[in-house]
VOTI-545252 format. One line per 2 residues: their letters; for each residue x, y, z of N, C-alpha, C. Coordinates in steps of 0.05 Angstrom, whole numbers, padded with zeros to 5 digits. Example, Ala and Ser with C-alpha at 12.3 -4.5 7.8 and 13.67 -1.06 7.14 Angstrom:
2
as	00264,-00114,00156,00246,-00090,00156,00264,-00066,00156 | 00257,-00045,00142,00273,-00021,00143,00258,00001,00157
! end
This chain:
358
xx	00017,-00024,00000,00000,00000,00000,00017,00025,00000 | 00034,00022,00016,00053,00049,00015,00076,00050,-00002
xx	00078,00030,-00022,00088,00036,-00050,00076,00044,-00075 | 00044,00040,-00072,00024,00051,-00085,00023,00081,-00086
xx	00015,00086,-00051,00020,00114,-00048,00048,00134,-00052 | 00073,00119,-00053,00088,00134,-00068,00087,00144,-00094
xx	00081,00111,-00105,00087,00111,-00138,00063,00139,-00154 | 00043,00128,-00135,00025,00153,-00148,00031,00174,-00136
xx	00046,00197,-00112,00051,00218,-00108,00077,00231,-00139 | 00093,00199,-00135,00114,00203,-00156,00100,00215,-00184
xx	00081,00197,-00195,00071,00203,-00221,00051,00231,-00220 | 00045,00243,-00200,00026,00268,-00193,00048,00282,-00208
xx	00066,00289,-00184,00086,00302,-00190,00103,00308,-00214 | 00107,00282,-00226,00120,00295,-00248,00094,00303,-00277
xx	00070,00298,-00268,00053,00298,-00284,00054,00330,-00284 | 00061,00335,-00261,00051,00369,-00258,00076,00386,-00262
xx	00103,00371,-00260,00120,00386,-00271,00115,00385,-00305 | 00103,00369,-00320,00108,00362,-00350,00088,00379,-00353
xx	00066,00381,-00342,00042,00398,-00349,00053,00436,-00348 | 00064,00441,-00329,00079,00462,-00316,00103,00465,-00344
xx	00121,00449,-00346,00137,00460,-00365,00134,00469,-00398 | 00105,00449,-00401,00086,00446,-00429,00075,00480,-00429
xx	00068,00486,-00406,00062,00514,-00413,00077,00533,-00417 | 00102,00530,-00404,00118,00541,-00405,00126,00546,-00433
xx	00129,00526,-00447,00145,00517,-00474,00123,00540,-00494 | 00093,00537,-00486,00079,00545,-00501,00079,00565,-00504
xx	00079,00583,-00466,00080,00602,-00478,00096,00617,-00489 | 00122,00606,-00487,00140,00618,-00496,00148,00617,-00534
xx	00132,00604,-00546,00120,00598,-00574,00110,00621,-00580 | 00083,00629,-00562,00066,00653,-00561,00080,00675,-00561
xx	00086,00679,-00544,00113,00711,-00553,00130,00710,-00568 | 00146,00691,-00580,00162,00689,-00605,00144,00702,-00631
xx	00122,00691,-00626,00097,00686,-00653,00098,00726,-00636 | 00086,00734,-00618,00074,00754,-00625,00098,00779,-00624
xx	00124,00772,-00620,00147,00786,-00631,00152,00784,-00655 | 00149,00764,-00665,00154,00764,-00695,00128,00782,-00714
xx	00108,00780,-00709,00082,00801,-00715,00095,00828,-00710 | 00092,00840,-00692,00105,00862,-00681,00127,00877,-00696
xx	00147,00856,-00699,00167,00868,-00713,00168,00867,-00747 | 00150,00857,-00758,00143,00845,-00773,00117,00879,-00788
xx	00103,00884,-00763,00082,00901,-00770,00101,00926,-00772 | 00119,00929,-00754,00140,00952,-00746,00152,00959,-00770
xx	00163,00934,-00786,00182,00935,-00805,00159,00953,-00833 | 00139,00939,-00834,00116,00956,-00859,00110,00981,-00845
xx	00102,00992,-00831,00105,01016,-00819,00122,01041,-00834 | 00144,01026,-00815,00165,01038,-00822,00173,01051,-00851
xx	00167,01031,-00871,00179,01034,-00896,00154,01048,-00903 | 00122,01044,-00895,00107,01063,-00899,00118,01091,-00897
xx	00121,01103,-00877,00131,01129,-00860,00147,01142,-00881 | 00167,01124,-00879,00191,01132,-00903,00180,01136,-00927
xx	00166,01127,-00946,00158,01128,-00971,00145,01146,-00981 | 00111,01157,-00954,00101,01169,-00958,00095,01200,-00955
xx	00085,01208,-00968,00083,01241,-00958,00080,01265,-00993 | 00081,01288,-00985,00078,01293,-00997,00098,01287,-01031
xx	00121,01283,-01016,00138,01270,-01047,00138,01243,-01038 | 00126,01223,-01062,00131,01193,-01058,00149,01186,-01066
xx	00164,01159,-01056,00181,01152,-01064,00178,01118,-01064 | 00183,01107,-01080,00189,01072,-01071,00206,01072,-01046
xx	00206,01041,-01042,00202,01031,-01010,00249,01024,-01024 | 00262,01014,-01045,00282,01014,-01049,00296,01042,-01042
xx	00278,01072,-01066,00300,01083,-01055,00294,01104,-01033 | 00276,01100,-01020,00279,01107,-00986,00296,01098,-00969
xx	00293,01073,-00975,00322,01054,-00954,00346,01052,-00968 | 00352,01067,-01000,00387,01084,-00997,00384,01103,-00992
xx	00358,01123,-00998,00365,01144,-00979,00368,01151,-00951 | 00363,01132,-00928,00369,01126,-00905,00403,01129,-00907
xx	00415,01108,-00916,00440,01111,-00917,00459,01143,-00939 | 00443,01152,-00947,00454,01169,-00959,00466,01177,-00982
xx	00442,01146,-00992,00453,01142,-01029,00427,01154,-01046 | 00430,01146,-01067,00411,01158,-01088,00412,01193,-01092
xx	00386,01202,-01096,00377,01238,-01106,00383,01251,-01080 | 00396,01279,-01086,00398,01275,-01055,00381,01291,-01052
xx	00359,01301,-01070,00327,01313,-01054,00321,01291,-01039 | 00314,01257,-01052,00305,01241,-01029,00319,01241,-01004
xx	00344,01239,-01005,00358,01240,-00984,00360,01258,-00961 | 00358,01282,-00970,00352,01307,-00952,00327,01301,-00939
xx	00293,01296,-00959,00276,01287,-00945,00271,01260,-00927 | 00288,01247,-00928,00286,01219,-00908,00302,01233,-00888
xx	00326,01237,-00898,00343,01241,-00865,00340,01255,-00851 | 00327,01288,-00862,00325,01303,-00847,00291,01311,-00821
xx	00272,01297,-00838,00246,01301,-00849,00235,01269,-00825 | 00237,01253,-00843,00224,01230,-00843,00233,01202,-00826
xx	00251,01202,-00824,00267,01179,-00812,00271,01187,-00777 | 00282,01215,-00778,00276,01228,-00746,00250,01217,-00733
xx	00232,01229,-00748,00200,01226,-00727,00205,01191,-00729 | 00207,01180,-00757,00200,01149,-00749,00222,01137,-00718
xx	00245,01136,-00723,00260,01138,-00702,00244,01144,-00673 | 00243,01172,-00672,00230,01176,-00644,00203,01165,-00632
xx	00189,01157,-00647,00170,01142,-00649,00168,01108,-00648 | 00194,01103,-00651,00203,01077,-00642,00223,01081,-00604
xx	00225,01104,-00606,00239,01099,-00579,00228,01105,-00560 | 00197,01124,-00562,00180,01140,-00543,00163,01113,-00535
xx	00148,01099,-00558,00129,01080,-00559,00146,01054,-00543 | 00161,01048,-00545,00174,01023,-00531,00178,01027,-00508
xx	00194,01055,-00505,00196,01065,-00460,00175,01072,-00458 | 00158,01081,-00462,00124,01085,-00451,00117,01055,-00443
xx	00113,01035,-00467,00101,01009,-00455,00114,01006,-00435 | 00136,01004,-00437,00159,00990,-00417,00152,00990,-00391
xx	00170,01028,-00385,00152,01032,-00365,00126,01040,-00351 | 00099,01040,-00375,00073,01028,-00354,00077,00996,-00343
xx	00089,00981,-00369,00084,00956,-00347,00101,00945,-00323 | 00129,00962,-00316,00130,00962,-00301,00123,00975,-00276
xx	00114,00994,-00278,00089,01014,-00259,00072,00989,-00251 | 00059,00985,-00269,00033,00965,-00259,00045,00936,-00245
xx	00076,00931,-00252,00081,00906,-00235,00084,00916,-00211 | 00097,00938,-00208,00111,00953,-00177,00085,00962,-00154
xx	00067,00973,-00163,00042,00981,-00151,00026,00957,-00154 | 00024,00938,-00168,-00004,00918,-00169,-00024,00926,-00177
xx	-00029,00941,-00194,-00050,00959,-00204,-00054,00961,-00239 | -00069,00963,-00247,-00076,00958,-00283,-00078,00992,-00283
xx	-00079,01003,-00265,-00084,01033,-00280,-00054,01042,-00269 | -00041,01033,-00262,-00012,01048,-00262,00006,01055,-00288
xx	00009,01074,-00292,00025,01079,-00314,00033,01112,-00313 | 00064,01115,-00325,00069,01142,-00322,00057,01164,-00338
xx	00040,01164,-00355,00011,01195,-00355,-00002,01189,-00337 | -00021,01167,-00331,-00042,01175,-00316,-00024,01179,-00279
xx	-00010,01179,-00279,00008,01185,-00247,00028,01204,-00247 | 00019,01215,-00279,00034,01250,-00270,00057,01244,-00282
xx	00077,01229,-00288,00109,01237,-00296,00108,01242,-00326 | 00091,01238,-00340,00090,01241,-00363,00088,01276,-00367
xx	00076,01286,-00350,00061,01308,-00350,00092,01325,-00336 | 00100,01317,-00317,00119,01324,-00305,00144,01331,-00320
xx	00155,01311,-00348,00171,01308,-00357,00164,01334,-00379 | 00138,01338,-00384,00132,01360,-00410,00140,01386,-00392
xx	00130,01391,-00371,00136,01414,-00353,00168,01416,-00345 | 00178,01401,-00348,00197,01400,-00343,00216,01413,-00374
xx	00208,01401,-00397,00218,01399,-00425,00215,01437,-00433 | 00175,01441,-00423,00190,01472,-00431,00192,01497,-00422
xx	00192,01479,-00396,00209,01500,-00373,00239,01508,-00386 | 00252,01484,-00400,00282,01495,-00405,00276,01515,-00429
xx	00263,01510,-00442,00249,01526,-00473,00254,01552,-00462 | 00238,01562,-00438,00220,01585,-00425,00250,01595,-00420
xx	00266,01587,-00407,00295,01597,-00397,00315,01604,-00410 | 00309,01586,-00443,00330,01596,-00466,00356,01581,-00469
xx	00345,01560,-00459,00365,01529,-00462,00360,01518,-00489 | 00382,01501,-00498,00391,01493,-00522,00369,01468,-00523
xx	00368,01459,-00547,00351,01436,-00546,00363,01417,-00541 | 00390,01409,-00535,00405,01390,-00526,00402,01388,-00490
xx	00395,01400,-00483,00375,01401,-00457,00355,01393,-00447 | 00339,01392,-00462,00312,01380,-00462,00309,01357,-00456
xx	00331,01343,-00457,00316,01317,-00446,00328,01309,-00410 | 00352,01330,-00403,00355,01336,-00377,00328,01356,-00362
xx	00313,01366,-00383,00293,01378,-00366,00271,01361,-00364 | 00267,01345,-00382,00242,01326,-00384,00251,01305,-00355
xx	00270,01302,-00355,00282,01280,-00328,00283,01295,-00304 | 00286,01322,-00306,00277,01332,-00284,00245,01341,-00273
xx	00236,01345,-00284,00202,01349,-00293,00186,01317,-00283 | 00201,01295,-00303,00196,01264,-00284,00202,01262,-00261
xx	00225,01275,-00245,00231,01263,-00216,00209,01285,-00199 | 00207,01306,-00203,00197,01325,-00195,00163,01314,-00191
xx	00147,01304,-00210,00127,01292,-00210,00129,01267,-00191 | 00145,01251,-00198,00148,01232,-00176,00150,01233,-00147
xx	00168,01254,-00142,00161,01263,-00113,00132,01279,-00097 | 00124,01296,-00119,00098,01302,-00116,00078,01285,-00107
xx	00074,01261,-00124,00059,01241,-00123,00074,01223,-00097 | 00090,01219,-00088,00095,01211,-00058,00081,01219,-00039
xx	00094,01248,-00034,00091,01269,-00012,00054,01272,-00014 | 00047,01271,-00034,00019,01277,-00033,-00002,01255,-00027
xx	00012,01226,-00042,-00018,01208,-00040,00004,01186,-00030 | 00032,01183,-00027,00045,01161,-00011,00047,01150,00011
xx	00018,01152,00028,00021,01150,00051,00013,01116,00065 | 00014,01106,00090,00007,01090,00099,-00026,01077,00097
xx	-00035,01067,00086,-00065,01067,00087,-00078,01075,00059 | -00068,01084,00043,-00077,01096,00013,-00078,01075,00004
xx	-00109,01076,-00015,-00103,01049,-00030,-00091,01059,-00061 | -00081,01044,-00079,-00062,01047,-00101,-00083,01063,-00123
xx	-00111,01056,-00119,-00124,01071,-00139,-00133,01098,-00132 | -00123,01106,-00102,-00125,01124,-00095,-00098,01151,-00102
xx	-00083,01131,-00098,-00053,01139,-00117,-00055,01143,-00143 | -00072,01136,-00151,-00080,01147,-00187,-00086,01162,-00186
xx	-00105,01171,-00165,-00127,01193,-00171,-00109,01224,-00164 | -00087,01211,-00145,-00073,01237,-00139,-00049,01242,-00158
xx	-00050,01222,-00170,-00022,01228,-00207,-00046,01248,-00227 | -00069,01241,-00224,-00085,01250,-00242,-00088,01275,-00235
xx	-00093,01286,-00212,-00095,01313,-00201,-00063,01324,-00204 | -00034,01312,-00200,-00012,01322,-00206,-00001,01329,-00233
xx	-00013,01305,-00253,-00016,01313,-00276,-00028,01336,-00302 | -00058,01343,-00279,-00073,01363,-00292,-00061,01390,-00279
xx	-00043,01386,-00259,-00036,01413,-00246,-00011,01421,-00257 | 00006,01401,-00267,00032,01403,-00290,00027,01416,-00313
xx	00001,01411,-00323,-00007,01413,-00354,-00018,01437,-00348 | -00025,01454,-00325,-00043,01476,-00335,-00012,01496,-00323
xx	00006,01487,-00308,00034,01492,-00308,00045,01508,-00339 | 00046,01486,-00356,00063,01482,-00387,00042,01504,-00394
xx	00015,01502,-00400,00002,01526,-00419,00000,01544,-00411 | 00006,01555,-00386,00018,01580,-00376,00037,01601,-00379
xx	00062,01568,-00392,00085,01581,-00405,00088,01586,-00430 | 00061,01575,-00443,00062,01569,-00473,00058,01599,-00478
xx	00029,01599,-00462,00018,01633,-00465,00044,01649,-00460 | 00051,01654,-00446,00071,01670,-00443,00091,01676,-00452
xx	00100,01651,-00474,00125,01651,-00493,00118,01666,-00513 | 00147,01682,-00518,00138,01704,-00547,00129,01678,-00574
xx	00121,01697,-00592,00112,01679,-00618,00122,01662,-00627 | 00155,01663,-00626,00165,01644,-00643,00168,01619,-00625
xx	00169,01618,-00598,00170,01594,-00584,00148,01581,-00574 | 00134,01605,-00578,00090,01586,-00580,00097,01558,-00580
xx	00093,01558,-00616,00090,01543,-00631,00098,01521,-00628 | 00131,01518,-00620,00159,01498,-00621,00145,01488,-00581
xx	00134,01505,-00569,00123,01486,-00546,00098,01477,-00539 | 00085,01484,-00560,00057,01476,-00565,00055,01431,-00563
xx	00071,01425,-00576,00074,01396,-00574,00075,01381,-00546 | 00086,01406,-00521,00081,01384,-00494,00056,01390,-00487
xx	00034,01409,-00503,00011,01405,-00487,-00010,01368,-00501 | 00001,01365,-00525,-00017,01343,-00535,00002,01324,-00537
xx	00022,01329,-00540,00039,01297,-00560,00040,01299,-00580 | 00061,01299,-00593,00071,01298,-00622,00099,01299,-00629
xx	00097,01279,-00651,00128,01269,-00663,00138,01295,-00684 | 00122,01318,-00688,00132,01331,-00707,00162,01344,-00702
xx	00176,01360,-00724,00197,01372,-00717,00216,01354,-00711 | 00218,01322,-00702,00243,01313,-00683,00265,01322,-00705
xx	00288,01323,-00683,00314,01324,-00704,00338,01308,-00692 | 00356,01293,-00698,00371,01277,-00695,00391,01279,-00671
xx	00392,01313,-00664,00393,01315,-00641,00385,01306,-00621 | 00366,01312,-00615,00348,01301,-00597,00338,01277,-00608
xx	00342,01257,-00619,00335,01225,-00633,00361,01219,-00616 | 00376,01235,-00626,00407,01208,-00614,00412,01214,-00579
xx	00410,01237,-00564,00414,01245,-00547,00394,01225,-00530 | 00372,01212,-00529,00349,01204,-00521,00353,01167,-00528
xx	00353,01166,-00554,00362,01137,-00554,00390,01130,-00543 | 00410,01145,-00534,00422,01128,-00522,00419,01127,-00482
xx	00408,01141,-00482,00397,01150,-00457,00379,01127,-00453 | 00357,01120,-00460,00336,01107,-00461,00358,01085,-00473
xx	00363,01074,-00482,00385,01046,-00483,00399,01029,-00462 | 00410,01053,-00453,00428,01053,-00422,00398,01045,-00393
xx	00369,01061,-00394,00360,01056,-00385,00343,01028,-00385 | 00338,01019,-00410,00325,00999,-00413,00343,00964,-00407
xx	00370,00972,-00408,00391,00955,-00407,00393,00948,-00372 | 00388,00977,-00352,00390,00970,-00327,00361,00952,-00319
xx	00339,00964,-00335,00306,00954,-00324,00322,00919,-00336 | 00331,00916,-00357,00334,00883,-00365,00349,00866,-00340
xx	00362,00882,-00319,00390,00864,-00317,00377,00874,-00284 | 00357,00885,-00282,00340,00880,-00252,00308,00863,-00249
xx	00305,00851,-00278,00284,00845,-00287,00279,00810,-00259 | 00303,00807,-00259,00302,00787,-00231,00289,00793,-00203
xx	00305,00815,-00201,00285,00832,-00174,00254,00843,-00177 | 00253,00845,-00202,00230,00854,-00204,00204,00822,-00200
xx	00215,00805,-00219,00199,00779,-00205,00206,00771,-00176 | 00217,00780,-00156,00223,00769,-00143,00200,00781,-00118
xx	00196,00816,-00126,00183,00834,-00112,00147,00822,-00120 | 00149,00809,-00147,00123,00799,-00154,00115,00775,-00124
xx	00130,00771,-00119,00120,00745,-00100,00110,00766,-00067 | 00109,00787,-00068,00108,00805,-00044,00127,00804,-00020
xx	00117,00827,-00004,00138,00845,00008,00152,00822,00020 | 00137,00811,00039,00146,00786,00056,00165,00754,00047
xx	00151,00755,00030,00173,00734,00012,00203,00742,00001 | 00199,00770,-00019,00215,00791,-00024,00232,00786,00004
xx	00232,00792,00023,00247,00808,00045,00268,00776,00064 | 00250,00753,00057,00260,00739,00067,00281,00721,00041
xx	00280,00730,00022,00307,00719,00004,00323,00738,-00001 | 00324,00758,00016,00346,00774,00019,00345,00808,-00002
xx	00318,00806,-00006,00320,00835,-00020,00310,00857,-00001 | 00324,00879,-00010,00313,00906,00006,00290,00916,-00007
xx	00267,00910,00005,00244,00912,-00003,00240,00948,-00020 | 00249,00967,00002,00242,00978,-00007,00258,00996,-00015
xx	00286,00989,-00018,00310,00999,-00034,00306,00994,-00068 | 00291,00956,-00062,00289,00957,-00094,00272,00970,-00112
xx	00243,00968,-00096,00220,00984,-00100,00226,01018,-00119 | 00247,01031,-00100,00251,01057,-00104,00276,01060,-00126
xx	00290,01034,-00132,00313,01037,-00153,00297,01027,-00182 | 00274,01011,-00175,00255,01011,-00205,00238,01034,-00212
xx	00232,01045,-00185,00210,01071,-00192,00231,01097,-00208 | 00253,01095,-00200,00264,01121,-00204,00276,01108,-00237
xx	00288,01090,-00237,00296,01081,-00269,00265,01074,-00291 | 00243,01078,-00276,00218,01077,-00295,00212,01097,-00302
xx	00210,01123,-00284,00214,01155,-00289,00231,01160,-00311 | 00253,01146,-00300,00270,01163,-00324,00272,01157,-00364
xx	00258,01126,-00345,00254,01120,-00382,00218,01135,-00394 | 00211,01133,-00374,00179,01158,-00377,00182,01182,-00392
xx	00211,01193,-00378,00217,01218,-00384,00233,01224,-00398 | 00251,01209,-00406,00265,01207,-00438,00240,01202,-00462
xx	00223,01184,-00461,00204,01187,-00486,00189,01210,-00484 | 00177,01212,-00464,00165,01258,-00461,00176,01266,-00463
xx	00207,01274,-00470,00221,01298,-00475,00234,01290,-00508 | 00220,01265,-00519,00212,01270,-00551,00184,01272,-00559
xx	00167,01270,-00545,00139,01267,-00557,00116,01288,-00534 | 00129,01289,-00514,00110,01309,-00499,00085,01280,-00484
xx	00070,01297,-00474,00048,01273,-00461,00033,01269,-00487 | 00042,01242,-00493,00031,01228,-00505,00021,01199,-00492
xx	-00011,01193,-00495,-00028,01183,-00469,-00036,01161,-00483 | -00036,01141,-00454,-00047,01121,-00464,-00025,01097,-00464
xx	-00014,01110,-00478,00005,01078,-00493,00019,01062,-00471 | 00027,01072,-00445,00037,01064,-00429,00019,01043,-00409
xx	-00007,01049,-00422,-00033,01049,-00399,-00047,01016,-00416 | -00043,01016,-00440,-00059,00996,-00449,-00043,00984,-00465
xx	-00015,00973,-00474,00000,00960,-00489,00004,00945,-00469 | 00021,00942,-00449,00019,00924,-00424,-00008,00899,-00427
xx	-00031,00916,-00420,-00051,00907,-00420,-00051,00880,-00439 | -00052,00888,-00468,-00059,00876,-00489,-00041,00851,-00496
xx	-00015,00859,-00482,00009,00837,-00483,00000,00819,-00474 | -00003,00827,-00441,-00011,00803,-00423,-00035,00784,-00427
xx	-00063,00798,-00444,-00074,00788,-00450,-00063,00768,-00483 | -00052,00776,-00490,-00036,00753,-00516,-00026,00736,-00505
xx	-00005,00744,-00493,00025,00725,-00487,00021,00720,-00460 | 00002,00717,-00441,00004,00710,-00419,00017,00724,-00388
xx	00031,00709,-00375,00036,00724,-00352,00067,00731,-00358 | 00073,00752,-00340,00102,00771,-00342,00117,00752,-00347
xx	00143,00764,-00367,00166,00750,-00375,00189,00776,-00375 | 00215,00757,-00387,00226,00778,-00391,00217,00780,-00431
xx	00218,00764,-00436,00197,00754,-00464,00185,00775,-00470 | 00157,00779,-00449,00135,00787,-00455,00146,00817,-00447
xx	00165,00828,-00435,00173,00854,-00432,00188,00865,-00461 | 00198,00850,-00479,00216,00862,-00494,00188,00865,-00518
xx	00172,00843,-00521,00146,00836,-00535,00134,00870,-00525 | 00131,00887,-00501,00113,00908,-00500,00128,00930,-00512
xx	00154,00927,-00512,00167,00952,-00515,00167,00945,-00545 | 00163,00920,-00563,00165,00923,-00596,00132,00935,-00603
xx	00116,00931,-00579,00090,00926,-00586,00071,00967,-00580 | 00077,00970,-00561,00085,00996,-00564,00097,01016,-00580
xx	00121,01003,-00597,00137,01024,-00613,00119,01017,-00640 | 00114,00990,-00643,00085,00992,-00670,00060,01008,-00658
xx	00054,01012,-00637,00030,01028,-00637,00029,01059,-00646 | 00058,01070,-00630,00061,01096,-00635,00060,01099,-00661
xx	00080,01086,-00678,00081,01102,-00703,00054,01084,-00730 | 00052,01078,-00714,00022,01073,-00727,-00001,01090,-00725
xx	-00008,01109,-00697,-00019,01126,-00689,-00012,01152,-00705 | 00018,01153,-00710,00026,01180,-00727,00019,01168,-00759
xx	00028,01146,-00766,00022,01146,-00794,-00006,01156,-00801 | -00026,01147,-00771,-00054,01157,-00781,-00063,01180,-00780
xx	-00049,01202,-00764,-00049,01225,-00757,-00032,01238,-00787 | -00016,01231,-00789,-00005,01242,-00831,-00020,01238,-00853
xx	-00026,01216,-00852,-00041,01210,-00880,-00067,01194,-00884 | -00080,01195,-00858,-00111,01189,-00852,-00130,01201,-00848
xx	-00119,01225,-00825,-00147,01251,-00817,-00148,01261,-00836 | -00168,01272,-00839,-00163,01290,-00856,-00151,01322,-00837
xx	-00146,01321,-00817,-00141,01353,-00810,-00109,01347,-00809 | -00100,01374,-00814,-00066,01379,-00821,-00051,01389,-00783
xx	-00033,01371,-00782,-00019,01377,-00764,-00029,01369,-00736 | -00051,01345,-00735,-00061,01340,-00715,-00035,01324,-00703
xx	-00034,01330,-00669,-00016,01309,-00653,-00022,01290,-00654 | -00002,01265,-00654,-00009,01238,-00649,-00024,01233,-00615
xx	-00018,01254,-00600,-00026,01246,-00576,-00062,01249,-00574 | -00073,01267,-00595,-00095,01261,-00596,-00109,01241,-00604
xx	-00096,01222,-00626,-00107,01195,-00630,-00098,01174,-00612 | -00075,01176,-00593,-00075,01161,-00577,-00083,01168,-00545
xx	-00098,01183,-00538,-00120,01196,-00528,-00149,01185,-00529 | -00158,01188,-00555,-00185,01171,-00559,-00188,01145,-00561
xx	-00166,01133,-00574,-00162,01099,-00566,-00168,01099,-00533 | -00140,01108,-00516,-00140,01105,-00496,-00160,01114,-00474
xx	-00175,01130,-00477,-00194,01139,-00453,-00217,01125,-00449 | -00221,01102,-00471,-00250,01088,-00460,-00240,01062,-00445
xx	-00213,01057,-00456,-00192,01035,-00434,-00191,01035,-00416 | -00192,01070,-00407,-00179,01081,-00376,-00205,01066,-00359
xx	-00231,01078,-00381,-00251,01081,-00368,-00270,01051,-00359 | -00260,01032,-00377,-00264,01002,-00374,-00254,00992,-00344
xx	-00225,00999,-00344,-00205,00986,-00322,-00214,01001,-00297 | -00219,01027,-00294,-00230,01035,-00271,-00258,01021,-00255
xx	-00274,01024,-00287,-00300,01003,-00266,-00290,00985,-00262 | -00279,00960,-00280,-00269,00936,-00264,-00260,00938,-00235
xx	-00240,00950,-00234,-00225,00957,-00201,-00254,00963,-00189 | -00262,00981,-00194,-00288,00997,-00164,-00307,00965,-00171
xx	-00316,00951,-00183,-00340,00935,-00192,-00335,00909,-00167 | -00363,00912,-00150,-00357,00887,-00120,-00337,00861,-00129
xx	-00355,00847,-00158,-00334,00831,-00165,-00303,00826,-00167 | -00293,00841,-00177,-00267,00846,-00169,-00260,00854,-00148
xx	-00275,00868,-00131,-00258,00866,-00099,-00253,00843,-00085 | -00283,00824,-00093,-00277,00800,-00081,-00266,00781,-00089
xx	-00246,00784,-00113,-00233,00772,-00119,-00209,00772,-00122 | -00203,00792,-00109,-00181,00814,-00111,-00167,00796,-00086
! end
């Protein structure tokens, strides 16, 4: 009898490791498949972007004029023109997903993300505050990082307290956010004519104007940052298991907590100080991953940041050559996607059901 009861604990067990690793295998199938889409959608995009506009060009010689071959009218218009915004729009859209989904692992919350908690907003106030002072545009993205930390502490000092619940913490990013933004159009108003205009983009979001300056200054910034979020991506599952578990395999609970929050800011605030608050994308690409590809990976993290940088410039391709109105921000079409999301995930959270299951 009690070799029975082994043999069958034995066969449980490995039934449930094979079952356990079967998923594993799968899902890791699933994010290959939905990385390869992604990059795949990214890549047509892209050569869209490049091609189209007022001078067309084929999809060959856009990509020598990338390099700097062919007419050099095309050339001037890709390099100078067209390839910038696509660029920035691959590096804003990838650190936005990034860091909302890590916001939402760190808080435990689906509405965590840096617009709706203010750093997005923070980083614009921050971007043309330097404008307002008569700083170089090689600055800008030291002001957007200061504008992010600045918001971040706000949102501590204000709703970080003992007893707050996390959606209550939203509601006070949302109030720090709207108090940032009516900040920035204060300064807009008040900037003579010619700098209106050039700071008009942190009130909505928009890829227009980028210039390689600020493309290269930002992607390697955001490189360096996304390279530290990869190579803490251990602590960060480790904080998934909570405080108490966390604390007894040897992590500083809340050393680590505060070295992810402050490296999520800053990748928040490197993509706002190319695109301005641009909403949403941080808030619902996470989302949509996890609903594809399952539960957190490091997989499914590099999957948000490809999945994200196809949204953005998919949002601008539709904002160039879909509205019909001229010069609309991308942050407005990713605005209207996003606000009936916001508005979905909030009832969920308040809805009895989910508390009690919470």
């Amino acid at each position: 009898m009690t070799n029975q009861v082994l043999s069958s604990n034995v066969i449980r067990t490995t039934r449930t490791a094979l079952g356990g690793s079967t998923a594993m295998a799968r899902q890791r199938r699933r994010v290959l498949l939905i990385g390869v889409l992604c990059a795949a959608a990214l890549a047509v995009l892209t050569t869209i972007a490049l091609t189209t506009g007022e001078v067309a060009m084929s999809a060959p010689t856009a990509l020598r004029a990338v390099i700097g071959l062919g007419d050099q009218g095309d050339v001037y218009i890709v390099q100078e023109f067209r390839a910038p915004r696509v660029v920035a729009g691959l590096i804003a859209g990838a650190g936005l997903a990034v860091a909302g989904a890590v916001l939402q692992r760190l808080f435990r919350n689906p509405l965590a993300s840096p617009d709706v908690m203010g750093v997005t907003g923070g980083a614009s106030f921050g971007s043309v505050l330097v404008l307002a002072l008569g700083a170089g545009q090689t600055l800008i993205p030291l002001g957007a990082l200061g504008g992010g930390l600045l918001a971040a502490v706000l949102l501590g000092t204000l709703g970080w307290r003992s007893g707050l619940s996390v959606t209550r913490l939203v509601l006070v990013g949302l109030a720090v956010q709207a108090g940032l933004a009516a900040a920035v159009n204060l300064m807009v108003v008040r900037f003579p004519r010619e700098l209106a205009g050039q700071a008009m983009q942190w009130t909505t979001g928009s890829l227009y104007g980028r210039t390689w300056l600020e493309v290269e200054g930002a992607a390697i910034a955001s490189a360096l940052v996304l390279v530290v979020l990869f190579l803490r991506y251990r602590t960060l599952e480790v904080l998934d298991l909570g405080d108490d578990s966390a604390g007894t395999l040897g992590i500083s609970v809340s050393g680590a907590r505060l070295t992810l929050l402050l490296t999520t800011v800053a990748l928040a605030a490197l993509a706002a100080a190319l695109t301005g608050p641009v909403s949403f994308v941080a808030l619902a690409v996470p989302h949509l991953v996890r609903l594809l590809a399952g539960r957190p990976t490091v997989g499914t993290m590099a999957v948000t940041g490809l999945a994200g940088a196809t949204l953005l410039v998919g949002c601008d391709l539709i904002v160039q050559h879909v509205l019909p109105i001229n010069g609309l921000p991308v942050g407005v079409v990713t605005a209207t996607v996003g606000a009936p999301w916001l508005l979905i995930l909030m009832l969920r959270e308040s809805s009895p059901v989910q508390r009690r299951t919470a």
